[in-house]
C-alpha positions in Angstrom: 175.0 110.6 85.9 172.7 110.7 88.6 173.5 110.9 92.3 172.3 108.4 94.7 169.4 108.6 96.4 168.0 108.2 99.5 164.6 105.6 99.4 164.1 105.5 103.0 162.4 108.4 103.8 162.3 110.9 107.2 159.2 112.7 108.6 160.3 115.8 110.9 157.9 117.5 113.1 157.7 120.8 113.3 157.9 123.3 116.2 159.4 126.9 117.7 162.5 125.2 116.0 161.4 125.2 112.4 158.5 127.8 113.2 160.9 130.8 110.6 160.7 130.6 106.8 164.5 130.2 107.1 164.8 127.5 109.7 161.8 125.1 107.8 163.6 125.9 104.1 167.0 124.7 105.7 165.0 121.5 107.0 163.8 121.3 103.7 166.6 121.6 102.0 168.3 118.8 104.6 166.4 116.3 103.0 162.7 116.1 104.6 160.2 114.1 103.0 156.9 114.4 105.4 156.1 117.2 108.0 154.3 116.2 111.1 152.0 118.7 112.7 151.6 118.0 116.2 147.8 118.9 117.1 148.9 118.4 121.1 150.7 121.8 120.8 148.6 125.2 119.2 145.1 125.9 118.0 143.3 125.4 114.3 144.8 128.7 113.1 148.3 127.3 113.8 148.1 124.6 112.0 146.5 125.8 108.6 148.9 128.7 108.8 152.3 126.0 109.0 150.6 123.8 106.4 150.6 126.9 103.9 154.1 127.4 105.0 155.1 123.9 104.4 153.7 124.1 100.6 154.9 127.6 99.9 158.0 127.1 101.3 158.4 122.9 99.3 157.3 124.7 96.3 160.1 126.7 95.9 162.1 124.0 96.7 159.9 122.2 94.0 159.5 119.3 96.2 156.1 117.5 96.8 156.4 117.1 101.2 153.9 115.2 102.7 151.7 116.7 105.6 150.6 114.4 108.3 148.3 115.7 111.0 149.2 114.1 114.1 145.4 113.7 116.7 147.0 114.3 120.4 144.6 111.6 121.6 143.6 110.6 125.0 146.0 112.1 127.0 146.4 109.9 131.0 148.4 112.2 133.3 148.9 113.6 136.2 147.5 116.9 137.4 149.7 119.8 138.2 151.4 120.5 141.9 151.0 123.4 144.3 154.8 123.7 144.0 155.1 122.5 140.5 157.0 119.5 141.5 157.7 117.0 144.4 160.8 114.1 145.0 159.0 110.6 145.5 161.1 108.2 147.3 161.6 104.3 147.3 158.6 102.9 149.7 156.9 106.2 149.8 153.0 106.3 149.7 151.3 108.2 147.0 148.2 108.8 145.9 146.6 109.5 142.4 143.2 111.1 143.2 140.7 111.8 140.6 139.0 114.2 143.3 141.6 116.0 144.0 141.6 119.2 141.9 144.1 120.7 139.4 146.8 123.1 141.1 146.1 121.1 144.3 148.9 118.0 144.1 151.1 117.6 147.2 153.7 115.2 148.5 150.9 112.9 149.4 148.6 112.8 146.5 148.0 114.3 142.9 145.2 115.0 140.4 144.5 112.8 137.3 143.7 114.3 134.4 141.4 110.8 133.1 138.6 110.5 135.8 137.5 107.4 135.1 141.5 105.9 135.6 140.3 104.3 139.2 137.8 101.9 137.4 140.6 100.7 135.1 143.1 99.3 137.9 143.0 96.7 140.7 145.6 96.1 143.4 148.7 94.8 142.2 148.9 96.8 138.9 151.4 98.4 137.8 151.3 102.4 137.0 154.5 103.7 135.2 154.6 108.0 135.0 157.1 110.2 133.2 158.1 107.6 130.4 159.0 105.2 133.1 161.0 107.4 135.6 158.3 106.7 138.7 156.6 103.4 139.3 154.2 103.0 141.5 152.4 99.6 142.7 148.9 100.1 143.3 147.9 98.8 147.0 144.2 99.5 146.8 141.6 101.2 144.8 138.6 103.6 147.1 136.1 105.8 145.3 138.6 108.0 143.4 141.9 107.3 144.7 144.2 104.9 143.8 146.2 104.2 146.9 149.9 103.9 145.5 153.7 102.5 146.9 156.6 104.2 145.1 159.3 101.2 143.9 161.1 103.8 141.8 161.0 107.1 143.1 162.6 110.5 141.9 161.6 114.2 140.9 157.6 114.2 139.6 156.3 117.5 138.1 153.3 118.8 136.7 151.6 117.1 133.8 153.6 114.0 133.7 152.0 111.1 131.6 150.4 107.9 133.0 150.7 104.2 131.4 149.3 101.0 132.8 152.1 98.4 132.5 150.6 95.7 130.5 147.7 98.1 129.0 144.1 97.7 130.1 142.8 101.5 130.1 139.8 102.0 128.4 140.0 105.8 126.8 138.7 106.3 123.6 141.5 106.8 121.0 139.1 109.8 119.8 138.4 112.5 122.3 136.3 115.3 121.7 139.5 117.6 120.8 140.3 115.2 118.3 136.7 114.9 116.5 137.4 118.9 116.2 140.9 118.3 115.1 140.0 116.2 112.5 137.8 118.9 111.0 140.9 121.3 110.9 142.6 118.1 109.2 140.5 118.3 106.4 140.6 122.1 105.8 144.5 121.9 105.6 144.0 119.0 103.3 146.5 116.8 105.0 147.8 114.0 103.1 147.6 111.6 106.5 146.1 111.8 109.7 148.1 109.8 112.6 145.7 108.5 115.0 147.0 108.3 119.0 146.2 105.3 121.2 144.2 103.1 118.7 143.0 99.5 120.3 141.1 98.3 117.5 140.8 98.9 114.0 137.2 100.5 114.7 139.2 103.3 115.8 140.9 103.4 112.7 137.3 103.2 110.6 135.9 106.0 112.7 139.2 108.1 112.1 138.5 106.9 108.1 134.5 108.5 108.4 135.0 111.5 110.3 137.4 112.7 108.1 135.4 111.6 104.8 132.4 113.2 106.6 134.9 116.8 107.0 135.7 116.5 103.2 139.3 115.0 103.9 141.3 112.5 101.7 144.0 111.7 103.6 145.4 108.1 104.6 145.0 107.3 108.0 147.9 106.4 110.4 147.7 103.8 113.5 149.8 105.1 116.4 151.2 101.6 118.1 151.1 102.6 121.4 149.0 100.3 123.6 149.6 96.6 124.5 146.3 96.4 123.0 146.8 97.9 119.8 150.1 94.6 119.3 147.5 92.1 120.5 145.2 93.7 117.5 147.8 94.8 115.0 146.9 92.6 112.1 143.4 94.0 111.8 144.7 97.3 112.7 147.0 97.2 109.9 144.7 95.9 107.3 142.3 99.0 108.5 145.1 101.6 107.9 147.4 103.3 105.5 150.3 104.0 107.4 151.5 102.7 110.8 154.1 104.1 113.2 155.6 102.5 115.8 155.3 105.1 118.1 158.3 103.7 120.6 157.5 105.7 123.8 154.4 104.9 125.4 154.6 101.3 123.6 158.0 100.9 125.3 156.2 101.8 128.8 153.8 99.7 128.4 155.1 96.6 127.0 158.5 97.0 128.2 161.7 98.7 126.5 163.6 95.3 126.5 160.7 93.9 124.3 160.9 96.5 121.8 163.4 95.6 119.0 161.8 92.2 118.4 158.3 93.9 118.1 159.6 96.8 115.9 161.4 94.0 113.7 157.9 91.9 113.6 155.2 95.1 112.8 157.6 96.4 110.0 157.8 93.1 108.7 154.2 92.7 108.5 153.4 95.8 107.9 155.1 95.2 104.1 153.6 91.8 103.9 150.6 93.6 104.1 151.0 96.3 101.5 151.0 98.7 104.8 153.8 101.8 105.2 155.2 101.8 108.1 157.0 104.4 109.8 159.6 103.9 112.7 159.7 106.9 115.2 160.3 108.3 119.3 164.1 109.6 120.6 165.4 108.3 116.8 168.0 111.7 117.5 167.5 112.4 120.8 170.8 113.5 121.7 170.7 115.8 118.7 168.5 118.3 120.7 171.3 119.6 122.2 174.1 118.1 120.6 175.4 118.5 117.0 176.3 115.3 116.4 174.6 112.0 117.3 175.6 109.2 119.7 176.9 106.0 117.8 173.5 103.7 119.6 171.2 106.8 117.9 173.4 105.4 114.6 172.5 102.4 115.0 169.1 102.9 116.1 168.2 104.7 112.6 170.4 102.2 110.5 169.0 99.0 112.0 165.3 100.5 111.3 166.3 100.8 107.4 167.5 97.5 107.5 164.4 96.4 108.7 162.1 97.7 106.1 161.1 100.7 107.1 159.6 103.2 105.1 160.1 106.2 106.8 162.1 107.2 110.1 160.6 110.2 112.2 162.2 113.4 114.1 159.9 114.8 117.1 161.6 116.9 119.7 164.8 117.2 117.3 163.2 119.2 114.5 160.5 120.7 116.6 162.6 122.3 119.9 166.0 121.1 119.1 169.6 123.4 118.7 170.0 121.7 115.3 166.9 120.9 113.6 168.8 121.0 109.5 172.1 119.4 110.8 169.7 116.6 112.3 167.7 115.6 108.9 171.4 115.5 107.3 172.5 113.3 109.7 169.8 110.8 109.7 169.7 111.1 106.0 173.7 110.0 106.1 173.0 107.5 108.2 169.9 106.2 105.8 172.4 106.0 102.8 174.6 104.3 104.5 172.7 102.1 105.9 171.0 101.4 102.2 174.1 100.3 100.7 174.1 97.1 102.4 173.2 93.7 100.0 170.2 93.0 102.4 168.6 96.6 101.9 168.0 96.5 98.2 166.9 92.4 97.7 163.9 90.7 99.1 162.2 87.5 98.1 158.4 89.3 99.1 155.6 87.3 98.3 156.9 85.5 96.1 154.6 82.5 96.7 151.7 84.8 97.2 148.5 84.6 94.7 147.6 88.2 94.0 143.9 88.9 93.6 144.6 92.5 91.6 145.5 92.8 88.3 147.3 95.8 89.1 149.1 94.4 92.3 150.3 91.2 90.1 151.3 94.3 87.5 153.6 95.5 90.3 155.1 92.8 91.7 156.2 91.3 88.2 157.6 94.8 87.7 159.7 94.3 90.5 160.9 91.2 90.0 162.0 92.0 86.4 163.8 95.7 87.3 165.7 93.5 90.2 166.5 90.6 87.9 167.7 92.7 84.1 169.3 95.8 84.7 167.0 98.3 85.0 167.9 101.7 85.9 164.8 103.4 86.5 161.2 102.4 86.8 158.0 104.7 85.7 154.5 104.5 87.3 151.8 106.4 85.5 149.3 106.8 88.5 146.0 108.0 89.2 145.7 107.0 93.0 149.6 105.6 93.6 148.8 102.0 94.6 150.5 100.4 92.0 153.5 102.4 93.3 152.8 101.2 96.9 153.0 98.0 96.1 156.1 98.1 94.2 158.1 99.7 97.1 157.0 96.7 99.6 159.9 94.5 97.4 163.0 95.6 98.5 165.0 97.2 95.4 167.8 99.9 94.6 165.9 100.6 91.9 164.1 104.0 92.3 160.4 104.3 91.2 159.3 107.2 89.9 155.4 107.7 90.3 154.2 109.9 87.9 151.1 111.6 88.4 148.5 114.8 87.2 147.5 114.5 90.9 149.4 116.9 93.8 147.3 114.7 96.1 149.0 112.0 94.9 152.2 113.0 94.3 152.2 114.2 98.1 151.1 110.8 99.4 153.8 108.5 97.6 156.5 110.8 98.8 156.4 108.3 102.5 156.6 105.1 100.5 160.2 103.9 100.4 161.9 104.0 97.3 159.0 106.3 95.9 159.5 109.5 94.1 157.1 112.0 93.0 156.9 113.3 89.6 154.1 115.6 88.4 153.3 114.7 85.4 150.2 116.5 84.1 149.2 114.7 80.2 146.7 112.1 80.3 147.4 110.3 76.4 145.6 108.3 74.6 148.3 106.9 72.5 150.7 104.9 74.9 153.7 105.4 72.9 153.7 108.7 73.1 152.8 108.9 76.8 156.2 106.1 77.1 158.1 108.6 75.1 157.1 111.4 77.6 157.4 109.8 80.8 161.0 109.0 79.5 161.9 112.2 78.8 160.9 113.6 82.1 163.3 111.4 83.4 166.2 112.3 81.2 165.4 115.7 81.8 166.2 114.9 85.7 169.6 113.1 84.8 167.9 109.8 86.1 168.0 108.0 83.0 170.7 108.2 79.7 170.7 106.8 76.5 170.9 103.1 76.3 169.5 102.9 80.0 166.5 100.6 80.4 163.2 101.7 82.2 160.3 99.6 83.2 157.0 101.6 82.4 153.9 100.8 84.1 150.3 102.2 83.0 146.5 101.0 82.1 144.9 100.7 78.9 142.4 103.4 80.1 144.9 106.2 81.7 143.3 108.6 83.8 140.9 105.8 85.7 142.3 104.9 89.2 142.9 101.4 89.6 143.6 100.6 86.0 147.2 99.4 85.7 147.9 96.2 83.6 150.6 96.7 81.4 154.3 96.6 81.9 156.0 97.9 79.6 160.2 97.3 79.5 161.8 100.1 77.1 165.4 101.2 76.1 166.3 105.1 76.2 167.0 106.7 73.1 165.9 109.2 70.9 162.6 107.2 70.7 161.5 104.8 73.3 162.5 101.1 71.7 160.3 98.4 73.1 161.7 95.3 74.4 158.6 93.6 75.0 
């Protein structure tokens, strides 16, 4: 019979790494499920080029991956150093100096890369470079410098980041490079776009337009990585597909101790809210140089699939790392692990909720029959993949297959948890037959056997988006027998 299977799914970024047709098939073959290009790193050409790669190269593997564009966003940092680095110490004074040109930083003072940073801080604040390796207190604000003490000093080099403890700055989360990027988006015909420093959910409509405007489809993605992005997150979710908790600059500005219980809160409502949700920053960290991961990395990715996530993410592991494959089989071990536990495959979800879809109420009474008669498959006939969106917000260890004529589609389910693509290209008019087909597809795969029973769901009118209301609960054999 069937093997198991992993539902919790893992995006990998790609890189100089992953950049050979041999290195991205082994990655491939490892188990990825989403690729992230990273529009902070190459130019248009680049990108469209790896994109072509990424379907050639999961075609053979006849696998349906995901391709998430990922903006770069409003980049705070530091300008470079005549000497490429400097050593801060404790007490020190420092200066970040929005006059002070690129190439030109000393041991007194740097360039800043965001001009307008000295109308975004006051005396007292907090500024937090390099991820959190150099603090510096602000001790006065004149024309563009930002008069600094060190409190925790150490090596600074060039091009070194810039958060506001607490949050406050004002950037746009769309920059100019990003409105371009967008456009490059929509000619690769990426499945999501991941949007960097969001504060409001405007940020996520715009994102939405521009890439309408460009001729894009894709879902969008909130980056949670401003204070001001958690104190928004509810609207921010409701305006977005997708949302990833995008630990590193949230950690810096929020604070890293404050991080688990907010990860545990967003995924949670993230799935209350029929939103994916993808956990990601240092998941494998060690794994960039090391072939095996520390036991708090372990943790780390098995804690986040006991959460609720729907997908955990790779960045400098896949993309620059020794060990790109051996790190997507590792976190894919630790996600079936981690999925055997009770508390990963039952959930009581919404079930006080009053649904105000036909097809959502379709999916969640789906859900609750597959996880109370014993169901070994479910079937989603789907135009657009919401009905199977909102299956995999109830936890289950029950695998739904979404079965669809669209490679849009079928691409854009393969983040959801639990979700598995299946192209399946007849649009019937008689149901029974479609039944019998979408059964046979997955006897085919070994998924299903005689006497096994499958939960179908479809609409009276199939091929119309939107249309789901009717469950259908069937026993495998020769012909489909219908239990009800």
């Amino acid at each position: 019979m069937s093997t198991v299977i992993r539902r919790t799914k893992i995006v990998a970024t790609l890189g100089p790494a992953t950049e050979s047709d041999e290195a991205l098939d082994s990655v491939v073959k490892a188990g990825v499920d989403v690729v992230r290009l990273n529009f902070s790193h190459g130019n248009p050409q680049d990108h469209i080029a790896r994109a072509e790669k990424v379907r050639r190269i999961g075609g053979a593997n006849h696998r349906f991956l995901g391709i998430l564009a990922d903006l770069q966003g409003p980049k705070i940092r530091i300008e470079r150093f005549k000497n490429d680095a400097i050593v801060l110490e404790n007490g020190d004074n420092f200066c970040l100096n929005a006059g002070c040109g690129n190439n030109e930083g000393d041991q007194t003072q740097v360039g800043i890369t965001y001009k307008p940073l000295p109308e975004d801080v006051e005396k007292g604040n907090i500024l937090v470079l390099d991820d959190g390796r150099i603090v510096l207190k602000v001790n006065s604000v004149e024309g563009p410098r930002i008069n600094c003490s060190v409190e925790v000093g150490g090596e600074l080099s060039n091009n070194k980041g810039i958060n506001l403890k607490g949050g406050g700055l004002t950037a746009e989360a769309l920059t100019e490079k990003d409105k371009a990027d967008i456009i490059t988006a929509a000619k690769l015909d990426a499945d999501y776009l991941a949007v960097s420093f969001p504060r409001t959910a405007e940020d996520i409509n715009t994102a939405r337009r521009l890439l309408r405007e460009a001729g894009g489809y894709g879902g969008i993605v909130a980056k949670i990585e401003r204070a001001e992005a958690v104190e928004n997150i509810e609207e921010i979710i409701e305006a977005s597909d997708a949302i990833m908790i995008a630990r590193g600059d949230l950690g810096v500005e929020m604070g890293d101790a404050n991080l688990p219980a907010l990860q545990k809160r967003i995924i949670n409502l993230s799935r209350s809210m029929n939103c994916v949700v993808i956990t990601a920053t240092q998941m494998m960290e060690s794994m960039r140089d090391n072939p095996i991961p520390t036991r708090a990395e372990v943790f780390d990715v098995a804690n986040a699939v006991l959460d609720g996530t729907d997908a955990v993410m790779l960045s400098a592991e896949t993309a620059t790392g020794a060990y790109p494959a051996l790190t997507v089989k590792s976190m894919s071990d630790i996600c079936l692990s981690a999925e055997r536990e009770k508390r990963a495959s039952k959930s009581s979800h919404r079930l006080n909720t009053t649904f105000n879809q036909v097809d959502e109420a379709i999916a969640m009474a789906t859900m609750y029959t597959a996880n109370h008669l014993k169901v070994r498959a479910i079937a989603s006939l789907t135009e657009s993949g919401s009905t199977a969106l909102w299956m995999s917000r109830i936890s289950s260890a029950i695998p739904i297959y979404a079965l669809s004529r669209h490679e849009a589609t079928n691409r854009k389910v393969n983040l959801y948890r639990g979700v598995f693509p299946i192209y399946f290209p007849t649009v019937h008019t008689n149901h029974a037959e479609a039944n019998q087909e979408a059964v046979g597809l997955l006897k085919k795969r070994n998924v299903v056997k005689d006497g096994d029973h499958v939960v179908i769901t479809k609409g009276d009118l199939m091929g119309t988006g939107g249309g789901t209301n009717a469950m259908k609960i069937v026993t495998v054999g020769d012909m489909p027998k219908y239990l009800g």
